[in-house]
N, CA, C and O of each residue as an XYZ file, in Angstrom:
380
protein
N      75.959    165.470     49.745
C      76.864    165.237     50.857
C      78.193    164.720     50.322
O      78.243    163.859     49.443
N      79.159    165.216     50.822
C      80.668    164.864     50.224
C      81.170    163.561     51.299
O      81.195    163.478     52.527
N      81.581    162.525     50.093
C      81.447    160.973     50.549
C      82.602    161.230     51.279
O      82.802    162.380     51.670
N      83.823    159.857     51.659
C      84.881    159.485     52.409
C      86.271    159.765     51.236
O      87.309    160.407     51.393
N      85.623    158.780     49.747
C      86.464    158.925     48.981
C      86.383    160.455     48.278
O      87.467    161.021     48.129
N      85.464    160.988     47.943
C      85.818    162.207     47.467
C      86.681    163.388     48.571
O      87.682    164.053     48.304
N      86.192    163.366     49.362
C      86.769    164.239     50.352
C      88.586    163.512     50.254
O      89.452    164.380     50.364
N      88.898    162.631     50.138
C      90.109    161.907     50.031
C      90.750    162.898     48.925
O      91.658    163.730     48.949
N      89.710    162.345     47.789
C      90.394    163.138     46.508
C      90.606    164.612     46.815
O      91.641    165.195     46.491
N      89.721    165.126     47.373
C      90.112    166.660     47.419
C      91.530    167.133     48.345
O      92.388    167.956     48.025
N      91.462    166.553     49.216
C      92.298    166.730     50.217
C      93.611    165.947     49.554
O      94.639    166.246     50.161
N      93.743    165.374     48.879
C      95.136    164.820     48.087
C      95.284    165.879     46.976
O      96.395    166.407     46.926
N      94.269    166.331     45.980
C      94.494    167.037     45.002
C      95.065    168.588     45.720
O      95.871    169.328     45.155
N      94.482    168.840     46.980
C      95.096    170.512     46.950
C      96.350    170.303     48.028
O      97.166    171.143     48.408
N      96.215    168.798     48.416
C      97.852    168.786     48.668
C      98.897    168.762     47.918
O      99.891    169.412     48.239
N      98.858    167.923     46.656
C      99.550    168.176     45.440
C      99.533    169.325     44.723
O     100.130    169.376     43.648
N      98.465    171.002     45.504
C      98.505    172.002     44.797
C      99.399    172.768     45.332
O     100.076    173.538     44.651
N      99.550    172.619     47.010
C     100.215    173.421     47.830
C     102.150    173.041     47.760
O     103.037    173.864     47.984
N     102.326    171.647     47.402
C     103.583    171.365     46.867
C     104.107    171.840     45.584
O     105.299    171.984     45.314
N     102.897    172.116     44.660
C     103.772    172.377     43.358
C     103.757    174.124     43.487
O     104.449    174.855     42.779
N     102.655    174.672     44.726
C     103.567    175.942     44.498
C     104.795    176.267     45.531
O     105.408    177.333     45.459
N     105.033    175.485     46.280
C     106.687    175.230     47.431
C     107.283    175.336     46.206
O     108.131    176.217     46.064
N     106.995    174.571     45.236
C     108.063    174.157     43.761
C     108.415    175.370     43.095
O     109.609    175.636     42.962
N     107.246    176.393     42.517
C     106.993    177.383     41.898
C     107.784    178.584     42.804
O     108.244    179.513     42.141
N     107.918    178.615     43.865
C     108.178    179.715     44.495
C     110.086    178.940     44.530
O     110.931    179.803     44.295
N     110.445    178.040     44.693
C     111.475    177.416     44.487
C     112.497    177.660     43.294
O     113.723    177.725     43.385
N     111.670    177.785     42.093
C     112.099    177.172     40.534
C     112.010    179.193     40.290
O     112.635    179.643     39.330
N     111.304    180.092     41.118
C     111.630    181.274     40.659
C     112.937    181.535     40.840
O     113.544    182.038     39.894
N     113.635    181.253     42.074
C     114.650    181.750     42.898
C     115.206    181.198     41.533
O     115.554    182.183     40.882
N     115.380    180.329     40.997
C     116.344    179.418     40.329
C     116.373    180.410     39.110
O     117.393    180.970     38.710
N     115.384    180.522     38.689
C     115.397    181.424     37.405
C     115.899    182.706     37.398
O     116.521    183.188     36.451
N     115.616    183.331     38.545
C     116.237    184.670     38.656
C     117.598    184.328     38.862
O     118.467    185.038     38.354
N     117.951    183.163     39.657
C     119.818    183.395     40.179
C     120.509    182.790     38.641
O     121.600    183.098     38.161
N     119.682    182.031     38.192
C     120.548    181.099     37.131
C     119.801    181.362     35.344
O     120.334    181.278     34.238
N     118.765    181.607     35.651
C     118.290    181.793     34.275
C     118.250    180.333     33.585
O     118.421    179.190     34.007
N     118.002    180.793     32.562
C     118.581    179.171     31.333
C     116.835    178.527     31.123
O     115.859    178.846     31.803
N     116.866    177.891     30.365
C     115.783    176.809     29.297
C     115.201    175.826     30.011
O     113.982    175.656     30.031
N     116.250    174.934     30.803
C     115.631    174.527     31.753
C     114.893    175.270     32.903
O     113.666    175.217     32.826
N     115.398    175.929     33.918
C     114.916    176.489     34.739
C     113.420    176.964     34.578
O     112.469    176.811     35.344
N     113.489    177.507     33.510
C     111.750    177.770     32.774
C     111.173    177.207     32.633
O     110.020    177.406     33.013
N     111.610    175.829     31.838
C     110.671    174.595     31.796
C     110.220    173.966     33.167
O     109.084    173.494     33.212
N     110.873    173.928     34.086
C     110.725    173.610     35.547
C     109.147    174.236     35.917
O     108.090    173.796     36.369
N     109.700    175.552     35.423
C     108.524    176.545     36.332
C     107.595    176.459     35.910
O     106.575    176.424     36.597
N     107.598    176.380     34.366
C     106.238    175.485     33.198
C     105.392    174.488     34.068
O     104.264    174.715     34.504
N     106.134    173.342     34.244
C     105.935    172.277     34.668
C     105.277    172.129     36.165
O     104.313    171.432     36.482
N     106.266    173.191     37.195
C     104.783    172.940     38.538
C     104.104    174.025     38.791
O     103.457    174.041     39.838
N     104.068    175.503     37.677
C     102.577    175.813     37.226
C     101.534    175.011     36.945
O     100.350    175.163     37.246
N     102.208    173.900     36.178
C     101.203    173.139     35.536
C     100.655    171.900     36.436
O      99.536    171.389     36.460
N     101.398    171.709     36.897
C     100.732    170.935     38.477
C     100.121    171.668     39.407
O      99.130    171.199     39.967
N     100.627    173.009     39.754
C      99.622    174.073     41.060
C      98.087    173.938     40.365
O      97.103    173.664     41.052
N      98.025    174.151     39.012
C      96.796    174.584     38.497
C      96.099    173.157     38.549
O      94.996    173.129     39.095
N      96.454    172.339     38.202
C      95.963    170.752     38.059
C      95.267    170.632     39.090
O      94.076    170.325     39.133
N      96.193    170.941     40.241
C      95.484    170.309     41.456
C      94.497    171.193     41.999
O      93.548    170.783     42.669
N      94.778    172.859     41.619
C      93.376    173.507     42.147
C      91.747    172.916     41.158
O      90.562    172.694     41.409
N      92.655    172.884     40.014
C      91.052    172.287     38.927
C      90.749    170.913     39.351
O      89.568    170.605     39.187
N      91.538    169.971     39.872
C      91.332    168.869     40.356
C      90.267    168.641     41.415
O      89.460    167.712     41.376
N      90.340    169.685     42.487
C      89.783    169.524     43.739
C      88.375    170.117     43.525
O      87.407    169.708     44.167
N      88.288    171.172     42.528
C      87.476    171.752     42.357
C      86.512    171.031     41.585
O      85.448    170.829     42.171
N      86.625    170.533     40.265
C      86.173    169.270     39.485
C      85.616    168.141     40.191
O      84.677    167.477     39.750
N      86.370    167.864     41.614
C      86.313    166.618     42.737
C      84.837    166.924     43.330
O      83.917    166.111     43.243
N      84.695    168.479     44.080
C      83.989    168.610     44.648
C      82.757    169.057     43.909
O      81.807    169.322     44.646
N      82.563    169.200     42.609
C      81.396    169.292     41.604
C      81.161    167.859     41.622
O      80.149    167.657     42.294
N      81.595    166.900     41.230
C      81.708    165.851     40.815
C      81.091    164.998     41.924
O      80.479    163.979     41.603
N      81.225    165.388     43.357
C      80.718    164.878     44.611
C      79.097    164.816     44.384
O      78.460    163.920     44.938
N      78.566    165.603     43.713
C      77.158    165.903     44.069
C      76.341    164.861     43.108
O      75.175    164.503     43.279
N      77.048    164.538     42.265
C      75.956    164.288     41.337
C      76.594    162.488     41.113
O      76.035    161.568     40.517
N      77.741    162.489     41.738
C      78.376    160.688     41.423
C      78.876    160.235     43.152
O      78.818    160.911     44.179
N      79.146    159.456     43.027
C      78.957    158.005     44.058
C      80.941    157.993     43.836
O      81.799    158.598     43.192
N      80.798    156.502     45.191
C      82.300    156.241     45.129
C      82.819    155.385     43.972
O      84.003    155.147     43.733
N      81.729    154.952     43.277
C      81.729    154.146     41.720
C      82.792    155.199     40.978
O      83.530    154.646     40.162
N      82.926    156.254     41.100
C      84.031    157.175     39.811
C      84.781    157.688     41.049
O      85.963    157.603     40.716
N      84.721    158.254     42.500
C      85.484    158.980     43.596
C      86.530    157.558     43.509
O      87.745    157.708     43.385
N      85.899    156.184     43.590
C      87.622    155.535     44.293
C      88.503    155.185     42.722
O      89.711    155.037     42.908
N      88.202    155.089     41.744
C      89.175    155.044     40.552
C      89.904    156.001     40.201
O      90.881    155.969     39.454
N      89.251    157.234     40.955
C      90.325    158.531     40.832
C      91.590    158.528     41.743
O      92.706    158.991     41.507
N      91.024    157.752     43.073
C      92.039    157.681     44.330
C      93.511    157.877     43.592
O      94.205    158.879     43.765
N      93.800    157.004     42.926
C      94.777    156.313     42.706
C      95.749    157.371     41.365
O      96.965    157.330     41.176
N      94.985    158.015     40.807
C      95.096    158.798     39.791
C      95.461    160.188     40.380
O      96.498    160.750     40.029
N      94.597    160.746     41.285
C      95.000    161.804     42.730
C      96.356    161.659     43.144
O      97.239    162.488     42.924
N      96.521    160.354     43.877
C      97.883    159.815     44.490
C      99.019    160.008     43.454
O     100.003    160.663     43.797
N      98.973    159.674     42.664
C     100.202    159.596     41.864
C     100.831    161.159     41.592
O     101.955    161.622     41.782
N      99.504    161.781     41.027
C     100.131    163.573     41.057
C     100.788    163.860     42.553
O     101.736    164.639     42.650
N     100.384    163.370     43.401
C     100.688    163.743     44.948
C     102.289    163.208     45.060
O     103.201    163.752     45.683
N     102.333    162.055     44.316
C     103.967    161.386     44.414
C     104.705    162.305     43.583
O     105.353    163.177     44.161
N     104.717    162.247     42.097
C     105.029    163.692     40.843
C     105.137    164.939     42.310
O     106.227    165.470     42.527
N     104.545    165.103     42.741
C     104.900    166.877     42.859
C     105.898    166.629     44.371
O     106.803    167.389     44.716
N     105.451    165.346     45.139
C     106.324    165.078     46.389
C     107.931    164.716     45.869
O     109.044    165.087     46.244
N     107.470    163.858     44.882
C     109.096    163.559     44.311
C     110.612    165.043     43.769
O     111.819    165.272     43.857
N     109.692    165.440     43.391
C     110.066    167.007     42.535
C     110.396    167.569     43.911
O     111.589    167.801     44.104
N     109.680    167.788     44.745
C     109.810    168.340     45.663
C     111.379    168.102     46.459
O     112.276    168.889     46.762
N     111.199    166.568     46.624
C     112.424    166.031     46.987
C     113.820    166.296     46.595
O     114.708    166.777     47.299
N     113.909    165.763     44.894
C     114.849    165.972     44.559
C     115.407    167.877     44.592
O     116.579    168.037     44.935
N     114.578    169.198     44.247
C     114.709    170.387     44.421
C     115.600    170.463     45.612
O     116.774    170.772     45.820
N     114.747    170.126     46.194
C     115.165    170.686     48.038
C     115.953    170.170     48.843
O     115.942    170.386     50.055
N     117.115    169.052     47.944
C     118.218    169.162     48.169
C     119.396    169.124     47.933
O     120.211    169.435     48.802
């Protein structure tokens, strides 16, 4: 049965998945209009968060079956922070 805190974690991790691809679909436009080293590294970077957070949630909900909120609430906090990273990014992009 999927606890309070894991279901937390999941639902934070594929929210931090669905922002870093707003980002990804964002950081293309950028690359196609502007090109350049950065711009790529950008797109590096919330690839590398979209994927995090799908392996995150997915890892979360394996992880539900066989452990307790003893390892679900020390992740809370570890979840949250990618969620700030990809909200922050988000922020500064989009405007």
């Amino acid at each position: 049965m999927l606890g309070l805190y894991w279901a937390l974690n999941i639902i934070l991790a594929l929210i931090q998945a669905v922002i870093a691809l707003a980002l990804l679909a964002m950081y293309i436009q950028s690359v196609r209009a502007l090109g350049g080293k950065a711009s790529k590294l950008l797109l590096a970077l919330s690839s590398l968060l979209a994927f995090q957070g799908v392996v995150a949630s997915i890892s979360y909900y394996m992880l539900s079956g066989t452990t307790g909120p003893e390892v679900a609430i020390p992740l809370l906090p570890v979840t949250l922070l990618g969620v700030l990273v990809a909200g922050t990014l988000f922020y500064i992009v989009s405007r």
